[in-house]
Structures are given as structure tokens and as C-alpha cells.
C-alpha positions as YAML, in Angstrom:
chain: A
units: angstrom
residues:
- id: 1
  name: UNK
  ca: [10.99, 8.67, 14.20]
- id: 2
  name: UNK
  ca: [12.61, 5.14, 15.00]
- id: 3
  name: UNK
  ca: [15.08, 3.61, 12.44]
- id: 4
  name: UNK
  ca: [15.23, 0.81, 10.39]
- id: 5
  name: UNK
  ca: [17.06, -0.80, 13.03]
- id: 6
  name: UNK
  ca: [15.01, -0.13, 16.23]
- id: 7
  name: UNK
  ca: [11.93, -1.33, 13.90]
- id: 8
  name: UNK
  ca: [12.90, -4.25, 13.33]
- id: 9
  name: UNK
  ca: [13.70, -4.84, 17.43]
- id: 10
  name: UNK
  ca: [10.57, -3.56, 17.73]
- id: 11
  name: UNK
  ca: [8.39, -5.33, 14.89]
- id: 12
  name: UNK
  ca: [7.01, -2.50, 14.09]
- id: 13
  name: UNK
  ca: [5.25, -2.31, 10.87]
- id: 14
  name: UNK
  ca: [4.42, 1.01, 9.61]
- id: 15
  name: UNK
  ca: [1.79, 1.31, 6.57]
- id: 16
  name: UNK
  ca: [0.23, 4.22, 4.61]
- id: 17
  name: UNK
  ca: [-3.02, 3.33, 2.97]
- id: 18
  name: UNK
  ca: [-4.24, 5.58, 0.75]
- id: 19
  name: UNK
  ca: [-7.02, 6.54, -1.83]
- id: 20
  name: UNK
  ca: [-5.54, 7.73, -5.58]
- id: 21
  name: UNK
  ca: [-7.57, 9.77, -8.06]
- id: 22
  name: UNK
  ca: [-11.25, 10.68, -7.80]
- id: 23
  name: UNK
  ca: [-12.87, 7.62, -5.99]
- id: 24
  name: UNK
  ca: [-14.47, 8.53, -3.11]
- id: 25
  name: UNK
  ca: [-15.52, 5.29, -1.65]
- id: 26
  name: UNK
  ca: [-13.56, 4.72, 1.50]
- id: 27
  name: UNK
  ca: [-15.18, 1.91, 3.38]
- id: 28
  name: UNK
  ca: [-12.74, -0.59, 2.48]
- id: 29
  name: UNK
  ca: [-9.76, 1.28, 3.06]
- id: 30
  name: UNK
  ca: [-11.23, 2.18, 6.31]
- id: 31
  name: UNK
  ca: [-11.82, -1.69, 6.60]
- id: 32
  name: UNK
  ca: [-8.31, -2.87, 5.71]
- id: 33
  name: UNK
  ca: [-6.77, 0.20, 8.11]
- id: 34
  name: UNK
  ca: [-8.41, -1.29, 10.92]
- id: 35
  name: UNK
  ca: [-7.52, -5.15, 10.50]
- id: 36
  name: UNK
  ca: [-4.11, -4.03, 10.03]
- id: 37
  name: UNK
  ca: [-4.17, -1.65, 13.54]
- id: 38
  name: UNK
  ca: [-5.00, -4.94, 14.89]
- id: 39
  name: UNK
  ca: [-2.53, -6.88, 13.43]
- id: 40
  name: UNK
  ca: [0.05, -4.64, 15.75]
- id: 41
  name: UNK
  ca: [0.67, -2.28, 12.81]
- id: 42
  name: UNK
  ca: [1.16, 1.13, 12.64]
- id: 43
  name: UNK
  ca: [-1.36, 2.85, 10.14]
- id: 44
  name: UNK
  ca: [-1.24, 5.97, 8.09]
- id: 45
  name: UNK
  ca: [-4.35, 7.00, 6.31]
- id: 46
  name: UNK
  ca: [-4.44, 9.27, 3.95]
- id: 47
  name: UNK
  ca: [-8.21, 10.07, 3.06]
- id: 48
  name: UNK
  ca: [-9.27, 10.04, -0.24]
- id: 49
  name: UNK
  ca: [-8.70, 11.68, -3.33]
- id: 50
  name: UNK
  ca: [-5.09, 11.13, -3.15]
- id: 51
  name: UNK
  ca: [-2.81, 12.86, -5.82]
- id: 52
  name: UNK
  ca: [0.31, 10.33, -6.50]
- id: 53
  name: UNK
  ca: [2.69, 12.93, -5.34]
- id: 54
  name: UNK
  ca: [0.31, 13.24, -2.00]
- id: 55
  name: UNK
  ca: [0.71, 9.50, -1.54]
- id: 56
  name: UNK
  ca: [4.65, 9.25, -2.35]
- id: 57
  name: UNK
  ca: [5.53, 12.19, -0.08]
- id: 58
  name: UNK
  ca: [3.81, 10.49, 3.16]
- id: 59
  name: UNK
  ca: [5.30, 7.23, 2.24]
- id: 60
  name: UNK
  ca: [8.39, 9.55, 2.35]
- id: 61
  name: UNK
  ca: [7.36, 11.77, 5.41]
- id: 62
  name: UNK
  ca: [6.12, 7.96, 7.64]
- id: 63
  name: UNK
  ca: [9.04, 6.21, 6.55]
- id: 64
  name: UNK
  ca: [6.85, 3.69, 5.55]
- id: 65
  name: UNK
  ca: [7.35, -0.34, 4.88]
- id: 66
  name: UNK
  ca: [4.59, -0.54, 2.73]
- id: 67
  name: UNK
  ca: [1.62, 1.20, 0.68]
- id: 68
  name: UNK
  ca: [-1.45, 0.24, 0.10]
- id: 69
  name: UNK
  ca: [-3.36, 1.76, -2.48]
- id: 70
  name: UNK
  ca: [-7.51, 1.31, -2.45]
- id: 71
  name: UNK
  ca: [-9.13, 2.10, -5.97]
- id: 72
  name: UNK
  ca: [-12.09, 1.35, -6.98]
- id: 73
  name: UNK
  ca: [-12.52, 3.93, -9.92]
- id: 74
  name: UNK
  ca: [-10.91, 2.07, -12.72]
- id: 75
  name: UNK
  ca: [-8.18, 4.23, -13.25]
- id: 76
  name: UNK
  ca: [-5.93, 1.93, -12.18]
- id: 77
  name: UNK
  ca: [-3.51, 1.89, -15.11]
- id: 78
  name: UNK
  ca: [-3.22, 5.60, -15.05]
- id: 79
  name: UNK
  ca: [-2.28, 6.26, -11.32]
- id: 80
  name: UNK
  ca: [-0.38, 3.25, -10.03]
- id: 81
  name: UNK
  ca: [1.80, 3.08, -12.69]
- id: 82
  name: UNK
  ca: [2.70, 7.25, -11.92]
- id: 83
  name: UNK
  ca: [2.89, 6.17, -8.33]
- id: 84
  name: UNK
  ca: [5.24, 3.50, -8.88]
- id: 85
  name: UNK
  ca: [7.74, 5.97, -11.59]
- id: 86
  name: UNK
  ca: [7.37, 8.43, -8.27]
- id: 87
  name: UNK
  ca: [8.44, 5.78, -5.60]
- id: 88
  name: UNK
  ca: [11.03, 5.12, -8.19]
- id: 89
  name: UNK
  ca: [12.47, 8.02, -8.49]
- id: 90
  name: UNK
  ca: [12.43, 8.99, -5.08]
- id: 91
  name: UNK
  ca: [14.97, 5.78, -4.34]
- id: 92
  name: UNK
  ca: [11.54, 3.86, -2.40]
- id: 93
  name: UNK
  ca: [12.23, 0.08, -3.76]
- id: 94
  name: UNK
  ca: [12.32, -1.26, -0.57]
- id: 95
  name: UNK
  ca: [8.85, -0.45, 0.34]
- id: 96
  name: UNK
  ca: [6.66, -3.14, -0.32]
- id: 97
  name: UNK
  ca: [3.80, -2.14, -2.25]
- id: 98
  name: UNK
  ca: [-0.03, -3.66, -2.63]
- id: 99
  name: UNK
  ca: [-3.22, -2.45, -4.37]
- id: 100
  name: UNK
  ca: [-7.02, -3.76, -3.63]
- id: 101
  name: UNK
  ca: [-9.99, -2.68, -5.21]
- id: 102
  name: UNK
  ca: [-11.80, -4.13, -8.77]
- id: 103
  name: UNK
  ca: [-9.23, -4.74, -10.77]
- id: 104
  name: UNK
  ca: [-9.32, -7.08, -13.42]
- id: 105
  name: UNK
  ca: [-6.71, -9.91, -13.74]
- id: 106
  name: UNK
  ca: [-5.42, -8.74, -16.80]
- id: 107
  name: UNK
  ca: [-4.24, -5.80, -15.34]
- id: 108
  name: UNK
  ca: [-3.14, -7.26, -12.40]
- id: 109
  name: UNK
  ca: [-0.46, -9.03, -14.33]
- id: 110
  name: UNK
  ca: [0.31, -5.65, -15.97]
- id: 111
  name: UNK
  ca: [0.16, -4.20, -12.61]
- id: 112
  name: UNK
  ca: [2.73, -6.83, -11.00]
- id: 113
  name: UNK
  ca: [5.08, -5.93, -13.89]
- id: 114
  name: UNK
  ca: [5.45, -2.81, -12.74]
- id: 115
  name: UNK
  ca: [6.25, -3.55, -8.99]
- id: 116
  name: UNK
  ca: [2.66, -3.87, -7.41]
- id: 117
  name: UNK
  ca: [3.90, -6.72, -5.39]
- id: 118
  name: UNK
  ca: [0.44, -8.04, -4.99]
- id: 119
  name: UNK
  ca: [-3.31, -7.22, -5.57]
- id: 120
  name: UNK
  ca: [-6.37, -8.17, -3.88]
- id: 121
  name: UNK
  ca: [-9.57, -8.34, -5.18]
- id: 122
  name: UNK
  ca: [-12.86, -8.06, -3.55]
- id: 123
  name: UNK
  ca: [-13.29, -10.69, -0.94]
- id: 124
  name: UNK
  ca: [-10.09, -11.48, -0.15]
- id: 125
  name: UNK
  ca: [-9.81, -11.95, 3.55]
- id: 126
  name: UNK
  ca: [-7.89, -8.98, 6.01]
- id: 127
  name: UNK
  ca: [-6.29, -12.58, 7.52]
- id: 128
  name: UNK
  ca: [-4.32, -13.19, 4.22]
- id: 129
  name: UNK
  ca: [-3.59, -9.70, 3.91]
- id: 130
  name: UNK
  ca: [-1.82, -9.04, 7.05]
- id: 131
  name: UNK
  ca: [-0.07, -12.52, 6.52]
- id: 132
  name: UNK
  ca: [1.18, -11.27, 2.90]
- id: 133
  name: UNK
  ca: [2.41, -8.36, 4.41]
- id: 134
  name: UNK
  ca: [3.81, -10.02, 7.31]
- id: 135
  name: UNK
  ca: [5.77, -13.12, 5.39]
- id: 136
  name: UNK
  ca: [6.87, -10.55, 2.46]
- id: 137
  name: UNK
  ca: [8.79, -7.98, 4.67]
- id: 138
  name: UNK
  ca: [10.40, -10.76, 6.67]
- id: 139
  name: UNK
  ca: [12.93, -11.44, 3.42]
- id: 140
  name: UNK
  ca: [13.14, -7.34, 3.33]
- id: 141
  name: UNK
  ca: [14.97, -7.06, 5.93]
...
């Protein structure tokens, strides 16, 4: 496992991607995996049907810089608020965190509140993904 350090030398971005709850619909995840493999980063996927502990203990296990968190099933005010009390708790601030899937904007402000640092909706292209993730983790470190 490199270190923060010999990361940043190395410009290596490592993400976990990963599928809460009971949505089974893995396409775009599978999508926005791949644009970010060839973006140069290192990606983590976790499959689907993710339980928030699951998806905090590889963020903790792949030293991660950031998750991104797929869902599609509506139940996004239930689990990424859990996930985000979990990062929390186990002292993961610094990893940068962003959600896609049909979310409505209201709860994307709600969402952002909580420490979702951005969402994306459908359509939004893997080009201003990567360069969200990119420009966002250049102040992190």
C-alpha cells in the first residue's frame, strides 16, 4: 500500500465506487469505473447491494481519496446520510465524496449539507466528472 506521500509523487488517484442498498442496476457505475480507469485512476468496485458499513470499510481497507456512490433506488436520504455518520466516525473527512444517480435537486442541497461534495445527475458527462475529481483533490492535499 503506498502512502499519502508516494501518491501524491505518483498522482495516483485511488477511488471506490460502490452500489448502496437494494438497487441492482449497475451499468452506470460500471460506466463511470471505466472513464475513471482511463483517466489514470485507480478503481475499486464494489458490486452492488452495498451495506454502508461494506462501503466505509473498503474506503478504509483501499485507503481511498474518494467514494462514489451510484443509486438509483431512491433511498438516497436513508443511506448516504448513514454512510456519511460512518465515514465520520471512522475519522474519513479527507476523502472526497460524490453521489450520481436520480436524485432530485432538493435533496441534493440536503445531500451537500451533509458532506456529499457533489452530485451528478443523469447525463452529466464522465469528462466533468474526472475533472471535478481531479481539480477538488488538488486543494486536499
Amino acid at each position: 500500500m503506498l502512502s499519502k506521500a508516494e501518491k501524491i509523487v505518483t498522482c495516483i488517484i485511488r477511488v471506490v465506487i460502490a452500489k448502496p442498498g437494494l438497487d441492482g442496476h449497475d451499468r452506470g457505475a460500471k460506466a463511470i469505473a471505466q472513464a475513471l480507469r482511463d483517466a489514470g485512476m485507480e478503481v475499486i468496485y464494489t458490486g452492488i447491494r452495498q451495506t454502508p458499513q461494506a462501503i466505509v470499510s473498503t474506503v478504509l481497507q483501499e485507503d481511498a481519496d474518494v467514494l462514489g456512490l451510484s443509486i438509483l433506488s431512491g433511498a438516497h436520504n436513508h443511506l448516504l446520510p448513514k454512510i456519511m455518520e460512518l465515514m465520520k466516525a471512522n475519522q474519513l473527512d479527507d476523502v472526497l465524496v460524490i453521489a450520481g444517480g436520480i436524485i432530485p435537486d432538493d435533496d441534493i442541497l440536503e445531500l451537500k449539507k451533509i458532506g456529499v461534495k457533489e452530485v451528478f445527475t443523469p447525463g452529466a458527462s464522465m469528462q466533468k466528472i474526472v475533472e471535478f475529481i481531479k481539480a477538488n483533490l488538488r486543494h486536499k492535499v
